[in-house]
VEXRONU-64909 format. One record per residue (C-alpha): chain; x, y, z. Coordinates in Angstrom, 2 decimals, decimal comma. Each point is the difference from the previous one (the first is absolute). Layout:
REM residues N
REC   c        c1        c2        c3
REC   A         X         Y         Z
...
END
This chain:
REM residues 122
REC   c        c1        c2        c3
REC   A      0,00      0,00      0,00
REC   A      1,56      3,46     -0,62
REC   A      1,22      1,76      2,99
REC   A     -2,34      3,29     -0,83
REC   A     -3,40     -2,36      0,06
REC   A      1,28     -0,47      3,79
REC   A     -0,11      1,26      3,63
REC   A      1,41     -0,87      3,54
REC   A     -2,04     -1,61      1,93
REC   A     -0,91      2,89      3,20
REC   A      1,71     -1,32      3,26
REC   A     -2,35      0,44      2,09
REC   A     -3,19     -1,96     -1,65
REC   A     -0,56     -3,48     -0,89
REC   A      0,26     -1,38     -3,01
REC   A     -3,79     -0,14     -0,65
REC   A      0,03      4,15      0,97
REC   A      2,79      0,28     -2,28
REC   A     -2,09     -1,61     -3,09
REC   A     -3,20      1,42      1,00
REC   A      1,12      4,08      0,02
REC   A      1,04      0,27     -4,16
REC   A     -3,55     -1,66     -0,56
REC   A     -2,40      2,35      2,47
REC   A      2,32      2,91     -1,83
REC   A      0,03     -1,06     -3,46
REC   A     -4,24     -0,76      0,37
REC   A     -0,47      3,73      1,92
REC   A      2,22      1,39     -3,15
REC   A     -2,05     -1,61     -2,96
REC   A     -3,53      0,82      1,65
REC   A      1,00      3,45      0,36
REC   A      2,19      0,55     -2,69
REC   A     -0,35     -2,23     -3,07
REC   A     -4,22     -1,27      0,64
REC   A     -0,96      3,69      2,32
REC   A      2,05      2,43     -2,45
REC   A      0,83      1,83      3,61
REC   A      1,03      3,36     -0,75
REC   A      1,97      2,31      1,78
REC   A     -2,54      2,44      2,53
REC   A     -2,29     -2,43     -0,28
REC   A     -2,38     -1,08      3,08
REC   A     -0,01     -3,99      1,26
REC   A     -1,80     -1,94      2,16
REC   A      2,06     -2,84      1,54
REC   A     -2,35     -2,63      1,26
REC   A      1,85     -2,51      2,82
REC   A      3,04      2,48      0,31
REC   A      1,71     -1,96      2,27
REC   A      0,38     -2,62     -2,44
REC   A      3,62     -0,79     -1,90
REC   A     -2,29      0,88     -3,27
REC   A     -1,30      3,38      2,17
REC   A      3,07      1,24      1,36
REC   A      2,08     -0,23     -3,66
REC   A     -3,09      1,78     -1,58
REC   A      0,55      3,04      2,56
REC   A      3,41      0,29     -0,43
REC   A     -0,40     -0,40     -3,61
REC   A     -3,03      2,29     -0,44
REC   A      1,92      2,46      2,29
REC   A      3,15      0,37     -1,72
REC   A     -1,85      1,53     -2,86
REC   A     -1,34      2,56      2,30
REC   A     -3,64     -1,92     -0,41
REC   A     -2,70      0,67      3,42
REC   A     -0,13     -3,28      1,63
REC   A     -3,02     -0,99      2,25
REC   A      0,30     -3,70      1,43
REC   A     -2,22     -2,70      2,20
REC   A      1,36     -1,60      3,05
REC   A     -1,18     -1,23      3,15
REC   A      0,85      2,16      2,94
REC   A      2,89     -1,85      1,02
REC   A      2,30      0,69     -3,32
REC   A     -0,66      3,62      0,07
REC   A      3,00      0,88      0,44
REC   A      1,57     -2,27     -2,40
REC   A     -2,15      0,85     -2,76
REC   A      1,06      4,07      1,03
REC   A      3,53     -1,18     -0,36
REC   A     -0,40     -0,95     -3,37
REC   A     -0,61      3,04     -0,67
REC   A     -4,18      0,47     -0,59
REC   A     -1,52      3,10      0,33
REC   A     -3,44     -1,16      1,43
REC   A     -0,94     -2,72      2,13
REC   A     -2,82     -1,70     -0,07
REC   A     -0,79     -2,36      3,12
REC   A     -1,91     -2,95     -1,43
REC   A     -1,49     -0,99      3,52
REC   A     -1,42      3,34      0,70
REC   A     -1,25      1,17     -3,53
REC   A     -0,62     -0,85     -3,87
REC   A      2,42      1,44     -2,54
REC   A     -3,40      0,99     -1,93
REC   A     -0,89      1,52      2,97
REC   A      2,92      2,48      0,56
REC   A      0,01      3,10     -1,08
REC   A     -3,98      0,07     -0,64
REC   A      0,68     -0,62     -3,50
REC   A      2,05      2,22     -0,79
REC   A      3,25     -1,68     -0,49
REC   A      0,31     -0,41     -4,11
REC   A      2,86     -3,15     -0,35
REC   A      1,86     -0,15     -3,44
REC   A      0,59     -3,59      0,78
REC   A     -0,81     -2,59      2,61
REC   A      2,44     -2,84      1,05
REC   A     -1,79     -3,16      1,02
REC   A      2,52     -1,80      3,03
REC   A     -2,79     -1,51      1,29
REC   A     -2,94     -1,28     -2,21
REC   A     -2,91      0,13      2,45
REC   A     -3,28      0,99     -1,14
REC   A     -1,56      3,01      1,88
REC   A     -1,87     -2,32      2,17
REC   A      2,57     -2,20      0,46
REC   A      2,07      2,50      1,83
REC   A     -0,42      0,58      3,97
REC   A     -0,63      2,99      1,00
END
């Protein structure tokens, strides 16, 4: 295999993080990038923001000065902030259709999660 197709494995995860990472980061850059046509000032909803899939879609969505709301539970609100989102939406206290009153207009919405609307606790 050629050297430039190839990375270190990171020290300090197992070999299972270590394969996992390129994947959630190569999936959050083709559904924002190549499928979402994210563009840069955009706005994006991040649903399950703590997720590997979430927290590469922040970053990513971020970097090209994009707005980034996200969904976690209360617990990984402070993760998700790390990453870097600019609103935070607390999944066991309210409905990301709820927020805002209907006034947050998304350019794109990124999936993490899959549940229906019902499906979702609140």
């Amino acid at each position: 295999m050629p050297e430039k197709l190839v990375a270190l494995a990171a020290p300090t995860f197992t070999p299972e993080e270590n394969c996992a990472m390129p994947l959630a980061a190569l999936t959050s850059y083709e559904a924002l990038f190549v499928r979402g046509n994210l563009q840069p000032n955009s706005r994006i909803l991040v649903l399950g923001g703590s997720s590997a899939c979430g927290m590469y879609a922040t970053y990513l969505a971020k970097s090209i000065n994009c707005f980034v709301a996200a969904t976690c539970s209360t617990k990984n609100i402070d993760v998700v902030k790390s990453f870097g989102a600019d609103m935070i939406i607390d999944y066991t206290s309210q409905h990301w259709t709820e927020v805002g009153q209907g006034n947050m207009k998304y350019d794109l919405i990124f999936d993490c999660v899959g549940a229906e609307k019902d499906e979702q606790t609140l």
